[in-house]
C-alpha positions, -999 to +999 in steps of 0.1 A: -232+172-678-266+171-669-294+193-667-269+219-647-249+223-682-273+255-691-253+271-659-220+273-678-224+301-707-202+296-734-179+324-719-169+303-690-170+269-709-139+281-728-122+295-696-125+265-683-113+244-711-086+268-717-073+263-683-072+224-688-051+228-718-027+254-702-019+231-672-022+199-689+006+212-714+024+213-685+016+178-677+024+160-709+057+159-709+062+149-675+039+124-681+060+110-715+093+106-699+080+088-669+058+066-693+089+055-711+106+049-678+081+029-668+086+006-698+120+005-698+121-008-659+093-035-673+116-044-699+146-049-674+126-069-649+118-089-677+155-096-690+163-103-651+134-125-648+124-102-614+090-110-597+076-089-574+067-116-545+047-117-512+043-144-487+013-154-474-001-186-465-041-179-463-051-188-500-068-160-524-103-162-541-099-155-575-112-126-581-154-124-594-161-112-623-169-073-626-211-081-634-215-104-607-235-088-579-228-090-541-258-071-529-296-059-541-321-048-516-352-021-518-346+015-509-364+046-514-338+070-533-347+108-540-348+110-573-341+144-595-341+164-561-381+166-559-393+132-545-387+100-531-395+072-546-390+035-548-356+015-561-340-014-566-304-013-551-283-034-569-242-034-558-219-054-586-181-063-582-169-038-599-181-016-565-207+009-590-240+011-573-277+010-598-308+018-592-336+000-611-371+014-615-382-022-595-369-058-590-392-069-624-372-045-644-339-055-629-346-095-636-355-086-675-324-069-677-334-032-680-309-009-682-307+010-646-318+048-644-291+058-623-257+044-619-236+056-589-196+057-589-195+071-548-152+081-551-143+098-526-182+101-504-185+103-473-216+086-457-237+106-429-267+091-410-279+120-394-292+155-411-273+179-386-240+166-391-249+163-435-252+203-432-224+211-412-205+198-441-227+218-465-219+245-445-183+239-446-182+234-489-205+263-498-190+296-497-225+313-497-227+344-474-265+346-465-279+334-432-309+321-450-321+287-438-331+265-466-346+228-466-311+217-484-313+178-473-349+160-482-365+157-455-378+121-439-417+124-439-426+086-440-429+072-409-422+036-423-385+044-439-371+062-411-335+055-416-317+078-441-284+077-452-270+110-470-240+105-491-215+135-497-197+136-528-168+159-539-178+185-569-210+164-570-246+161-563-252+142-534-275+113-529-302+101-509-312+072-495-338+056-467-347+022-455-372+009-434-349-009-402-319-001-389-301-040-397-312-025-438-290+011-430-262-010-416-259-036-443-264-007-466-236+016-450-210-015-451-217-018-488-213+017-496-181+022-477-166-010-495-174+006-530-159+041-517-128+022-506-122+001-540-131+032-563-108+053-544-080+029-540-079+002-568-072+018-601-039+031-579-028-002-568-023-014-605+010-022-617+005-012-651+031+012-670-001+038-671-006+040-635+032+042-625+037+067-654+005+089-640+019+087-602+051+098-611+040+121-627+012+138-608+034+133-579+065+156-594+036+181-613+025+189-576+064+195-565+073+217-591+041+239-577+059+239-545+032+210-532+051+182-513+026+170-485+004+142-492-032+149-510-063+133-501-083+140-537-055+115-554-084+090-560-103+068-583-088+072-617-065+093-633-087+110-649-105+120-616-075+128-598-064+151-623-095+165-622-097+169-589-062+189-592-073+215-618-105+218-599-087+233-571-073+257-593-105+265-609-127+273-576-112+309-568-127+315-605-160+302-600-163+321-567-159+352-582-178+348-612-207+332-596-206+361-567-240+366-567-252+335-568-240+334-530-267+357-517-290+330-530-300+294-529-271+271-522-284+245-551-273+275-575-240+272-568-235+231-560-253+229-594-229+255-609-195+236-600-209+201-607-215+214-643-180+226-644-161+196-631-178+175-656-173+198-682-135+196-672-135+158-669-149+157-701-123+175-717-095+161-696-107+128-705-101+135-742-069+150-738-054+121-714-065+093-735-047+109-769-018+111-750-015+078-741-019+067-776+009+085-782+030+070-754+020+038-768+030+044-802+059+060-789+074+029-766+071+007-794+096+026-817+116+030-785+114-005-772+143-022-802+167+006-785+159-004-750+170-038-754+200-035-776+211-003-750+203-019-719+235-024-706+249+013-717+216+024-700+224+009-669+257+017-665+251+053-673+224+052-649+246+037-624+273+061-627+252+091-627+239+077-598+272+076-579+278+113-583+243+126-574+248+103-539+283+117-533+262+151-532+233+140-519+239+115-494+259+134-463+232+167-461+198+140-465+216+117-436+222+144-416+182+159-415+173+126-414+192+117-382+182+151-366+145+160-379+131+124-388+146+092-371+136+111-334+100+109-343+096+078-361+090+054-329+064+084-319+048+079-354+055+039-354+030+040-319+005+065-336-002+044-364+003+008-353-019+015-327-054+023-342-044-005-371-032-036-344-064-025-325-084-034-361-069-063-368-070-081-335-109-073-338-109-088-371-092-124-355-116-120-325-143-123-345-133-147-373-122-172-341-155-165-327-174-177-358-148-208-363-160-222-323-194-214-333-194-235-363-171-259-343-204-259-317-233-260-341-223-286-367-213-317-347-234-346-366-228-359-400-259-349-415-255-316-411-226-312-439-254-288-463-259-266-430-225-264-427-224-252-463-243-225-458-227-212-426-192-210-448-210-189-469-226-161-442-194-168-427-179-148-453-202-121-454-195-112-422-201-075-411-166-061-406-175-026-395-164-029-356-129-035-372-133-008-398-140+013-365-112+008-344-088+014-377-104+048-385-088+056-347-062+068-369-077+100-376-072+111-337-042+094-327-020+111-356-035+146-348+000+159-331+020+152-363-001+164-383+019+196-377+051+184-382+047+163-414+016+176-426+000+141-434-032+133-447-047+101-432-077+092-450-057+069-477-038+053-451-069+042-432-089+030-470-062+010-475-058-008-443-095-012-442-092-030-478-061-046-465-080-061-435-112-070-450-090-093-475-071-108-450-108-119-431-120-133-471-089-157-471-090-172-437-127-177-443-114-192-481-086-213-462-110-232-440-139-238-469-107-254-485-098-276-456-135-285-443-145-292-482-127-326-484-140-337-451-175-328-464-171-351-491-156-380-472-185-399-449-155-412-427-144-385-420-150-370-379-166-336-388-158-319-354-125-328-356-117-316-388-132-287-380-115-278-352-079-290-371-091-267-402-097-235-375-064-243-353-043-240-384-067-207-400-059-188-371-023-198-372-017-186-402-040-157-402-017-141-375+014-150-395-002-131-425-017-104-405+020-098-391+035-095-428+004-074-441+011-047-410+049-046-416+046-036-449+017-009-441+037+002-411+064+006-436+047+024-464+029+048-441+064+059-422+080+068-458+052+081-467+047+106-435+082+119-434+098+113-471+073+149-481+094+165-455+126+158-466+124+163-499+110+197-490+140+206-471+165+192-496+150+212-529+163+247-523+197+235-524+195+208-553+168+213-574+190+240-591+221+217-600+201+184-616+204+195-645+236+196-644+242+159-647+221+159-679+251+159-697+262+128-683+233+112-705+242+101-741+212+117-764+198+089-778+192+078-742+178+108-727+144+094-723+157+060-710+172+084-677+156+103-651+178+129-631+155+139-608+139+100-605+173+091-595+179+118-570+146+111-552+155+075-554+182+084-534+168+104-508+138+073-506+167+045-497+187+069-470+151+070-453+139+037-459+169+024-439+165+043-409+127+032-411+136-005-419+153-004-387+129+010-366+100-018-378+125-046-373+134-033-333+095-030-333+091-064-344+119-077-324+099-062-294+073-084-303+050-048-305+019-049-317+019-086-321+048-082-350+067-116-364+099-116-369+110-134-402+118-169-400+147-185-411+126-208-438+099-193-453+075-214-458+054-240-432+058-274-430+025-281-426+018-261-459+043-286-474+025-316-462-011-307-468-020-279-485-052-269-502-056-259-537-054-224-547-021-207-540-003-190-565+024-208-577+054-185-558+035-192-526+051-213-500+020-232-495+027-242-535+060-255-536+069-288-555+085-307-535+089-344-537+087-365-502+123-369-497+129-333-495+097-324-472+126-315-447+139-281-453+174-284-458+201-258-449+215-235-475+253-249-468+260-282-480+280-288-455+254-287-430+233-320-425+203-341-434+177-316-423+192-325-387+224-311-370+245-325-348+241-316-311+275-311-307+297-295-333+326-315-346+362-299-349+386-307-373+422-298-360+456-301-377+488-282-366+493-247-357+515-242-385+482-250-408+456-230-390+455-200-415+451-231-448+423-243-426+404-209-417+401-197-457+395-229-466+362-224-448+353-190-445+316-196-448+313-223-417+323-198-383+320-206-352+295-239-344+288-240-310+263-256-285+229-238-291+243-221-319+230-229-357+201-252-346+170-258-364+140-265-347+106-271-371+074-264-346+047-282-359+014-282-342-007-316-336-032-304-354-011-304-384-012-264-384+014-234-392+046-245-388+073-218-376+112-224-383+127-217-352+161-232-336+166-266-310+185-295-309+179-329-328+175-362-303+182-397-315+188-423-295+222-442-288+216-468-306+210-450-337+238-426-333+275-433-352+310-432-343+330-408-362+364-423-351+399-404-369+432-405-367+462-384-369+483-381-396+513-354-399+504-335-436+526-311-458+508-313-488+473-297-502+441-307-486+423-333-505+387-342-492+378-378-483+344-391-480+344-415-447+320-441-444+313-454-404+283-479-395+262-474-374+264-488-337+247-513-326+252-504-285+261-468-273+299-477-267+312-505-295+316-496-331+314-526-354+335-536-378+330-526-416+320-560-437+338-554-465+334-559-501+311-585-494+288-568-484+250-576-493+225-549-497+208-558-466+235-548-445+225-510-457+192-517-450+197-527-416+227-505-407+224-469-418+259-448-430+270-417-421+289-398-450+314-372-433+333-355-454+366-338-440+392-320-458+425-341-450+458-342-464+478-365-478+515-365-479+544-388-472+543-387-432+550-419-418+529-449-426+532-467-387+511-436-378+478-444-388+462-480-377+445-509-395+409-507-410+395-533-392+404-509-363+404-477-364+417-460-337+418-423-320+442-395-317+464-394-289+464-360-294+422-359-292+409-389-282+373-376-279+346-394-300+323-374-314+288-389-323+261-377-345+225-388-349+214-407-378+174-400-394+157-435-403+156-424-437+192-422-451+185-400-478+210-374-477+241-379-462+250-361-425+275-339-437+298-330-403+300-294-391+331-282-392+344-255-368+374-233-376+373-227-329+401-243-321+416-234-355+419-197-343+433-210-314+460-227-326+456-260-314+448-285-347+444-319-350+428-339-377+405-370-373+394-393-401+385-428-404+400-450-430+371-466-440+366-454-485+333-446-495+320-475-520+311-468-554+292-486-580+309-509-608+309-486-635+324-461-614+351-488-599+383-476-622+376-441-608+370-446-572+401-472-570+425-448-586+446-424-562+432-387-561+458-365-577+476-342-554+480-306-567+511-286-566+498-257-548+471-250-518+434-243-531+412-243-497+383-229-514+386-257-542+391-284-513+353-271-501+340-273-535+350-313-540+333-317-505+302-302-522+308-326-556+312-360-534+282-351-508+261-354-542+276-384-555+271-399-517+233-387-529+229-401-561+247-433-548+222-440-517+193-437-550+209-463-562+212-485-537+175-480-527+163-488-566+190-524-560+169-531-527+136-529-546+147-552-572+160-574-547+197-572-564+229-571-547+255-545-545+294-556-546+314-530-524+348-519-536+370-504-511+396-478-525+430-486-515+448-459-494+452-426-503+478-417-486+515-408-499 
């Protein structure tokens, strides 16, 4: 406690430890049932094999180690409130700032004589502005002027920086230039972000548990705004709670103390909030033993009850929404969705502004280094400018994003929001964002640093091109999901505010719903928030996405792949493994393929392909493919955008090009059908000229024939029946519909990998007019599967459509697996005896 413990008599000691055991009574059990619902939802993503993912194609640093330091430097500190002296300033990763008597001491590994954990300062160059905010946090009554800040005597370190801490003594710092108090400011308001925000971003059961809790302790005091002291660990935050409560009391019992100095009293409540941190600390960490203990006698129930749990859950569920849902839709369409654009401006505005400045200035250092390092012997310079490059002073950013503050003023009143953990989290948010496009091109530049050959400027400016691609694809993602955060966030308070009077009172009612031996596996009230959160998290869902479709505030909108091409191509180490820059995927697949296997070789056809038959069949044919709808020109299009500079790919939507020559002839015929559908793989060569198809070779057929001529694999649903053989025309000559005598002609890739599967269109289906179109040519198989192949598909008594799109799927793999083949035969230099199936056709 310090030397300010002797303030505390023994009196107010116990009253103060007392108090901590009155309200945290009231904690604990809050605090236990959210604990074991934090394990159980651990448990059930575990069973469901649930990961909680996020895209981004910038790689990650792995994270330093906690001792490793990112900044030292001399200051002079005032030490014990009478003098300043000499320090060594030493900053570590895990963002705790020591002082060392001198750099001698620090190298030999003394331990430091004063280590600083700044939660929740707030950093002040100038000594006017420090006492206004003295002013504002003593409640002393004199007028008496007193020399409360140090004051700045030598000449030589003329830059101070005052640091204001909550229930603390403040600290004291000078340097000798003004480039010393700026690096020195940036350092200190990274440790103030990470010490107020990290131990709250972990995913652990602990931190849920405490959230939850603290977060329904405040409501059922009536407190549903957001809180500004929720920082640095639980133990603090509590802390910082009861403390509120405990200030009245030290006011009045430290009354005269405010007709004299104001140290008295700063001294005075420091003692008492480490006194009650002390004793919180105690408390807190035996009741997580207990939860501990607790989930691990409850953990053999979870599993075996899962399922009852869910179900229960689920049910419960149902009836709470059925109460719930109409009056929370009905505030929310009347006093929230008309001011979430006004808040979607408000915010996105001071944040865009921050991270544009951010890719300002990490483009501006790219061309620098693009400018400076141009010969080949420069490759150890350009080492070392990666390395400032990611020190780079971020506080013009940092700036622009603490805009917030103003532009949010006029809703303050409505919603009652506190900004300040909105703006540390984007400023955390945005300073990692900078670290892995500065990681992303040391990646890229490091192999052309090792290869002599290799152009430097050139890769350098390849390595930047693709950076800032994929910095403003990630910069995109990482403001949707603040935007999204900080909209729930303003306005859920509100609602639930509104909504308690009327429903508070009935939740326990559907207690009785729960079996007993599952009442700490279920959550009433958890479930009755969770209700109100995904009413509210639609309506703002919807507003981000017009936002985005807008193209406001530089938003993306999601592509239809989610990954880069380029990222599939070339990608340097270090993405984590769920990444799309990681995925495994051999060279024959580098094309992303489309979800239906109906749809082609990575390509589509520029024109879509309509199977018709007779109006009496169009309702067969429309549930037979209820997934394909309408394929018209323009319409189901992929289009991969990759830059020459092998950068960020986007998945957009165009047409595919081949030449004539490459393109086939998918030639049918008509045939009058009674029975089920049966699908047919067709096999037609391709072209040699734009207009003449040539003929099929036959079984004869050596293996360079496939090599030369590529196939097309089209399967159709056709069906056979006992219609009139004189209809349909030789092999050798296939012929087209009277009905239809279009041709229809899709490209061919080089690389016959995959089969181009035909599009099928139910258009003309739902007009009535249907014809169907085949080719008579049978798909070859291989020996062993001859006796198969050769033998007449059995027709079914009754019509399955959905089965008929099914076998498609089955044959388009074995057109697959039997292209391998003939791939390995043409390495080996073997040849390949074609068997053609006789007719299929009753």
């Amino acid at each position: 406690m310090g030397t300010s413990s002797s303030l505390l008599d023994e009196n107010k000691s116990n009253y103060i430890k007392e108090q901590v055991d009155e309200k945290f009574e009231k904690f604990a059990p809050i605090y236990r049932k959210q604990y074991s619902l934090a394990y159980l939802s651990q448990i059930q993503d575990e069973l469901e094999q649930r990961k909680e993912e996020r895209t981004q194609f910038l790689k990650q640093r792995a994270l330093p180690e906690s001792g490793k330091v990112l900044y030292e430097e001399i200051a002079r500190c005032f030490v014990d409130g009478k003098k300043w002296k000499d320090r060594y300033i030493v900053m570590r990763a895990c963002h705790v700032l020591e002082c060392h008597e001198s750099y001698k001491a620090f190298v030999k590994g003394a331990p430091p004589t004063h280590r600083l954990v700044p939660t929740g300062g707030t950093i002040l160059t100038t000594e006017e502005k420090y006492m206004e905010m003295i002013d504002q946090a003593c409640p002393c009554t004199n007028n008496v002027q007193e020399d409360f800040a140090p004051p700045v005597v030598d000449k030589l370190w003329k830059y101070p920086v005052y640091l204001r801490l909550p229930y603390r003594q403040d600290s004291y710092f000078c340097f000798q230039n003004e480039k010393s108090q700026a690096e020195f400011i940036s350092v200190l308001s990274d440790c103030i972000r990470h010490q107020n925000k990290d131990f709250l971003k972990k995913k652990t059961c602990e931190v849920k548990a405490f959230l939850k809790a603290f977060q329904l302790y405040r409501q059922e005091n009536g407190q549903y705004e957001s809180w500004d002291m929720l920082i640095g660990s639980d133990v603090r935050g509590l802390a910082n709670l009861f403390m509120e409560d405990l200030m009245p009391y030290l006011e009045k019992e430290l009354e005269p103390c405010m007709k004299s100095k104001r140290r008295v009293w700063f001294a005075t409540v420091e003692a008492a909030y480490f006194l009650l941190q002390e004793h919180l600390l105690q408390r807190l960490t035996t009741l997580k033993e207990e939860c501990k203990e607790m989930v691990k006698e409850q953990e053999a129930r979870m599993r075996s009850d899962m399922d009852q749990i869910t179900s229960t859950r689920a049910f419960i569920e149902s009836k709470l929404r059925a109460m719930v849902a109409e009056p929370a839709t009905k505030y929310c369409t009347e006093q929230v969705r008309p001011y979430l654009p006004a808040v979607l401006e408000e915010v996105m505005g001071p944040i865009t502004l921050g991270f544009t400045e951010a890719r300002d200035l990490s483009e501006g250092m790219m061309k620098q280094l693009c400018q400076d390092f141009e010969e080949a012997d420069q490759r150890e310079e350009l080492r070392q400018a990666l390395f400032k490059m990611s020190k780079a002073n971020l506080q013009s950013c940092y700036d622009k994003v603490s805009g917030l503050a103003d532009h949010i003023q006029e809703l303050q009143q409505t919603f009652n929001y506190c900004i300040k953990g909105l703006a540390n989290s984007t400023e955390i948010d945005l300073k990692q964002l900078m670290e892995n496009a500065e990681y992303t091109l040391e990646l890229l530049v490091r192999k052309a640093l090792e290869d002599p050959s290799v152009n430097l400027t050139v890769a350098l400016q390849k390595a930047s091109n693709r950076v800032l691609k994929q910095f403003d694809y990630d910069s995109s993602t990482v403001r949707k999901r603040i935007l999204q955060e900080a909209l729930i966030n303003i306005t859920l308070p509100s609602i639930k505010k509104h909504l308690a009077p009327s429903f508070k009172k009935e939740l326990p009612d559907f207690e009785q719903y729960i079996f007993a031996e599952n009442s700490n596996f279920i959550s009433v009230e958890n479930l009755y928030e969770d209700i109100i959160h995904q009413i509210l998290e639609k309506d703002v869902s919807m507003v981000v996405k017009e936002a985005a479709s807008l193209k406001k505030f530089n938003l993306l909108m999601e592509s239809r792949y989610n990954f880069s091409v380029s990222s599939l191509s070339s990608t340097p180490p270090g993405s984590a493994p769920s990444s799309p820059g990681h995925l495994n995927t051999s060279q024959s697949l580098r094309t992303p393929l489309p979800a239906s296997p109906l749809l082609g070789n990575g390509t589509t056809a520029n024109k879509s392909v309509t199977v018709d038959t007779l109006k009496s069949e169009s309702s067969t044919l429309s549930q037979a493919l209820p997934v394909m709808g309408k394929i018209g020109d323009g319409e189901n299009e992929s289009l991969l955008e990759e830059s020459s500079d092998d950068g960020f790919a986007t998945a957009e939507t165009s047409t595919s090009i081949t030449s004539a020559e490459a393109k086939p002839e998918l030639i049918t015929t008509t045939i009058a059908t009674d029975v089920i559908p049966t699908p047919v793989i067709m096999v037609t060569e391709a072209t040699e000229s734009a207009g003449n198809s040539s003929s099929p070779k036959g079984g004869d057929a050596t293996i360079s024939d496939f090599a030369n001529k590529p196939t097309t694999a089209s399967p159709t649903c056709m069906k056979t029946s006992g219609g009139d053989p004189a209809e349909t025309e030789d092999n050798s000559k296939p012929a087209v519909s009277s009905d239809d005598p279009a041709q229809i002609k899709a490209p061919i890739r080089d690389e016959s990998t995959h089969p181009i599967a035909v599009c099928l269109s139910i258009e003309d289906a739902e007009a009535g007019d249907i014809h169907k179109e085949f080719t008579n040519k049978q798909i070859m198989d291989l020996p062993e599967k001859a006796s198969e192949t050769q033998s007449s598909p059995q027709l079914e008594e009754e019509n399955r459509p959905l089965g008929c799109v099914k076998q498609i799927r089955d044959l388009v793999i074995e057109v697959i697996e039997f292209e391998e083949v003939l791939t390995t035969c043409k390495d080996i230099g073997e040849k390949v005896q074609a068997f053609e199936e006789p007719e299929a056709i009753v």
